[in-house]
N, C-alpha and C positions, 0 to 999 in steps of 0.2 A: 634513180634507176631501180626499176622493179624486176625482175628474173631473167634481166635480159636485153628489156624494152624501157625507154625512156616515155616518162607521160609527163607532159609539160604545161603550164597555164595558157589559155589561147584564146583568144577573142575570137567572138562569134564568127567571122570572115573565115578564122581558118580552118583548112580540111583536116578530120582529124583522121587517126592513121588508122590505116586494115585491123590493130587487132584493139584499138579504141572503139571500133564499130563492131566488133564483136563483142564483146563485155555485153553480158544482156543472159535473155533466155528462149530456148529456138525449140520447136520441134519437129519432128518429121517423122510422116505416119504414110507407113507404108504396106504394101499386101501382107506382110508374114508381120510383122512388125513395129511397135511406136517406139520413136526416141524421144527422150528428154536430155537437153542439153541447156547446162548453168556456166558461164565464163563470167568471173569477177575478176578484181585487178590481181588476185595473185592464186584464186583455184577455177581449175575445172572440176567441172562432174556433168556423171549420165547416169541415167536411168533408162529402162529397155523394157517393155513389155511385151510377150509376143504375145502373138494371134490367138484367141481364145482362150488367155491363160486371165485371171483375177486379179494377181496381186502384180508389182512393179519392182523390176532386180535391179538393185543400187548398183551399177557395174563398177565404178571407181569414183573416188572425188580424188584428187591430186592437185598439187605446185606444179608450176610449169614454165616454161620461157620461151620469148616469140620472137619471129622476127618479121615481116610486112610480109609473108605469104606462107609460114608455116608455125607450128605450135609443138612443142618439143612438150612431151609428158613426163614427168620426174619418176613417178610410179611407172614398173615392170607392170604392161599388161601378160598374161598366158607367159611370163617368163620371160617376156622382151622390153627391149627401151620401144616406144613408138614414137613417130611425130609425123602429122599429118601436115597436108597443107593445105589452106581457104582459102577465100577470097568473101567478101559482103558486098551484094549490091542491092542496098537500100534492104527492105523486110525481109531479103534473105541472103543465107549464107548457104556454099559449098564448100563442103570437106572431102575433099582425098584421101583416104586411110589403108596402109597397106591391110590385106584378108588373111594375112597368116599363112599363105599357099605360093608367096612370090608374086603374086596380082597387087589390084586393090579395087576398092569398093567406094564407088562415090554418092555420097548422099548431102540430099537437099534437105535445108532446113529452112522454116518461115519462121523469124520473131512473132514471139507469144508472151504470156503468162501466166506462170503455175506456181502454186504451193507444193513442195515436195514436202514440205509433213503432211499433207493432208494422202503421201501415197500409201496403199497398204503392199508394204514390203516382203516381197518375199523371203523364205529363207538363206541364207547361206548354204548354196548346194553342199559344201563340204563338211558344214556339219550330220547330214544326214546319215546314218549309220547307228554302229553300237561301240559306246566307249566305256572304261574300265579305269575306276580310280579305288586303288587298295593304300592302306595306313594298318600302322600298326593295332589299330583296335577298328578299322571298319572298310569293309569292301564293299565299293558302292557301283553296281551297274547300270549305266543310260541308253535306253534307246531312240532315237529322235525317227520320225518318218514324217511325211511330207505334213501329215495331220494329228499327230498325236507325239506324246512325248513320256515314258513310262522309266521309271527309276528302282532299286530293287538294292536294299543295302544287306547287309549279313556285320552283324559284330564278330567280332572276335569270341571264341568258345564255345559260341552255337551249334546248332546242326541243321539250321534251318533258316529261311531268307526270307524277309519284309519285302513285300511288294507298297513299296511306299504312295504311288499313287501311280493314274492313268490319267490323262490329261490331255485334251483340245490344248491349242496356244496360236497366238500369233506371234509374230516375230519379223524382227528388223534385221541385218548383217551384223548386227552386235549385239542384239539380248532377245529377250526369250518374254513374252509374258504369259503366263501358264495360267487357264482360268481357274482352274478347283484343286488347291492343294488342301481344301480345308479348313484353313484360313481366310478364304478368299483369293483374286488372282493376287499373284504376282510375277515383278519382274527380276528378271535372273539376265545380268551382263554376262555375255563372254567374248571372245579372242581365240583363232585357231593360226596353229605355226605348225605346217606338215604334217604332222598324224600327232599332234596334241591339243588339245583345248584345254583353253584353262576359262574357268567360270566363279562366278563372284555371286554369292547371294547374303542381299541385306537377311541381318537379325536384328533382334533388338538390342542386343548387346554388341553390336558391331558387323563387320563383312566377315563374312568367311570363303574363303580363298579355296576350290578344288583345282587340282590337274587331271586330268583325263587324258587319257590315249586309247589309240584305237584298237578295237579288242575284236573278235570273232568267239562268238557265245549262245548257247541253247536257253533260252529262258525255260522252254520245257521241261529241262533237267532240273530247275532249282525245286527244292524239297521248300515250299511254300508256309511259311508257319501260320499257325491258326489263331486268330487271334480271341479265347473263350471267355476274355474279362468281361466282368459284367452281370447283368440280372436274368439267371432263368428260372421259368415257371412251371414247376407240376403241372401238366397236362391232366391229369386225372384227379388231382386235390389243388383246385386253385388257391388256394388257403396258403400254400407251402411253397417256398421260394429257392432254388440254387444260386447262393454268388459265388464269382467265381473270383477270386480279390484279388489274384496274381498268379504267378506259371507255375507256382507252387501249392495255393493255400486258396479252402474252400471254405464256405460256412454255409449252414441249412436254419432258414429264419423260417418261423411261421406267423401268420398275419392273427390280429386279436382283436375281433371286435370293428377291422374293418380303418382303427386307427392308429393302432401301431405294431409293432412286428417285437415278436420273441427269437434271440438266438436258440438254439435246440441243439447246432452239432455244428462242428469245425475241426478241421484236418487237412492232412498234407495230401497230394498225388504230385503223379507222375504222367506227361504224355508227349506221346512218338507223333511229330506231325507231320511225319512221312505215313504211318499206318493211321492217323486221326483215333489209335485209343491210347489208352492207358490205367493207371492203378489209381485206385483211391483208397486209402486210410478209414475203415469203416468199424464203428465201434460195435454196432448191432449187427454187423457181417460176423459170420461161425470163424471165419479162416482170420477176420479182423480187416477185411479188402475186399473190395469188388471190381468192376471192370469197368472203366466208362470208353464210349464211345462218342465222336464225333460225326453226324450225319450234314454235310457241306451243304448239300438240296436243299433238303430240309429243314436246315437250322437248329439241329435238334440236338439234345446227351439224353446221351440212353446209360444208365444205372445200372447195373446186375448184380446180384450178390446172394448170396443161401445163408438162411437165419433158420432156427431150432426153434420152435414154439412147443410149450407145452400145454396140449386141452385138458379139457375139461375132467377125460379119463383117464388124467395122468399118462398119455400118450405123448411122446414126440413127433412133433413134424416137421418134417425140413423142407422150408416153403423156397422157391426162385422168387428174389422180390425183383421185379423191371418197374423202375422209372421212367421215364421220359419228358424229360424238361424241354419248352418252346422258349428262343430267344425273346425277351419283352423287354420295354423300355429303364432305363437303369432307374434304382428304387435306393437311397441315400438311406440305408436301413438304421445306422447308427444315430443319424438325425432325428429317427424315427420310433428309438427302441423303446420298449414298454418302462415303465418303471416299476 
């Protein structure tokens, strides 16, 4: 006895029973709508595409139990028990299904054959939205829409939020594959229970396990941090280099010869990535500090600082020196340094 219904060995002669001749795969394709229907010996499933839509919504797989004119669903559809009832005669089958409104809706099906991997899935309406998973060192926000899927963490002690990436994906009712984190795509499982998802993404060091719940949030508000590591170049002396080695600490190389680079100067700042400036540590600055600026358009740092020269007539002058460094590709200067 399988969920219900008895399936017994049976010589060719005998008639097998209403939901023996349903086991199979049927569909019915209709004005607004195509169905895919899978009955095995112990699940059902559908799949549902409407009318000028792309992809295919996996509406339920479930256990079930039958009896010779109806089919009881284990799985709550919309919050209810259902069970419909059919009948098969020969390549097709009728379902009776109540429509949620105290009616019901009857649909024709013709035995067919399909591949349900080969559907492209839509997503789980109920993922779509903005969800909010905070830990004691890191608050991570997700927004999912019908095409894109964008993530935005903030650590602990910062003042400022990573926009971790922006991302196309496709996706199934249980994972996500997200094409450009960087790395390449990947897939990201997850599970939603009423206003929480929980998501699972491989590392190489193992899974790592989030919960999310459903949040209501301004992406426009977060104070975006700027990310300046890396190699910039004097615009006006291409000879001369800005790294920026970390959120603290700068060094100024100059190029020698074409094959290897001299350090020259290294120092601390500081910057506001809500105002995109800040201070820099400058030894040839009068005050000992200049101002640097971030241009986001442009890609640019802009320099300032007032230095004291003395000419020829034993004069003073106190010059405004502006730099302006162009982001360029990163330059392994240590690999590289003079000897």
């Amino acid at each position: 006895m399988v969920f219900g219904f008895v399936v017994t060995a049976c010589d060719e002669d005998d008639e097998l029973s209403a939901i023996e001749q349903a086991i199979g795969k049927w569909i019915s394709e209709g004005t607004t709508d195509t169905t895919w229907l899978e009955i095995t010996t112990d699940k059902i499933s559908v799949w549902e595409r409407e009318a000028g839509e792309t992809c295919v919504e996996h509406v339920f797989t479930s256990t079930y139990s039958a009896t010779e004119d109806s089919i009881k669903i284990d799985e709550e559809i919309d919050g209810e028990d259902v069970t419909v009832s059919f009948s098969v005669d020969g390549t097709t089958m009728t379902i009776v299904a109540p429509d949620g409104e105290g009616g019901t809706n009857t649909i024709i099906f013709t035995k067919t054959n399909f591949d349900p991997s080969s559907f492209k899935l839509c997503i789980n309406q109920d993922a779509i939205g903005k969800w909010i998973s905070d830990t004691d060192t890191t608050d991570t926000w997700l927004e999912i829409t019908n095409d894109s899927i964008t993530v935005w963490e903030q650590e602990a002690g910062e003042n400022c939020t990573e926009l971790e990436f922006k991302s196309s994906y496709t996706s199934t009712d249980t994972s996500f594959t997200i094409a450009n984190t960087g790395d390449g795509p990947q897939v990201v499982n997850y599970s939603i229970s009423v206003d929480t998802m929980r998501v699972e993404v491989q590392e190489d060091d193992g899974v790592i396990i989030m919960n999310f719940v459903r949040s209501n949030f301004d992406p426009s508000t977060f104070i975006i941090c700027v990310d300046l590591e890396g190699t910039w170049q004097n615009m006006d002396y291409p000879s001369e280099y800005l790294e920026i080695v970390d959120e603290n600490t700068y060094q100024i190389w100059s190029e020698s010869g074409g094959s290897c680079y001299n350090l020259d100067d290294g120092n601390s700042y500081t910057f506001n990535h809500q105002t995109k400036t800040g201070t820099a540590q400058i030894d040839d600055a009068d005050s000992g500090e200049g101002t640097i600026t971030y241009n986001e358009i442009n890609q640019t740092i802009t320099v300032r600082y007032s230095r004291t020269s003395i000419v020829t007539s034993g004069l003073e002058v106190v010059e405004d020196v502006v730099i302006i460094f162009e982001k360029v590709t990163d330059i392994d200067f240590e690999a590289n340094q003079c000897i």
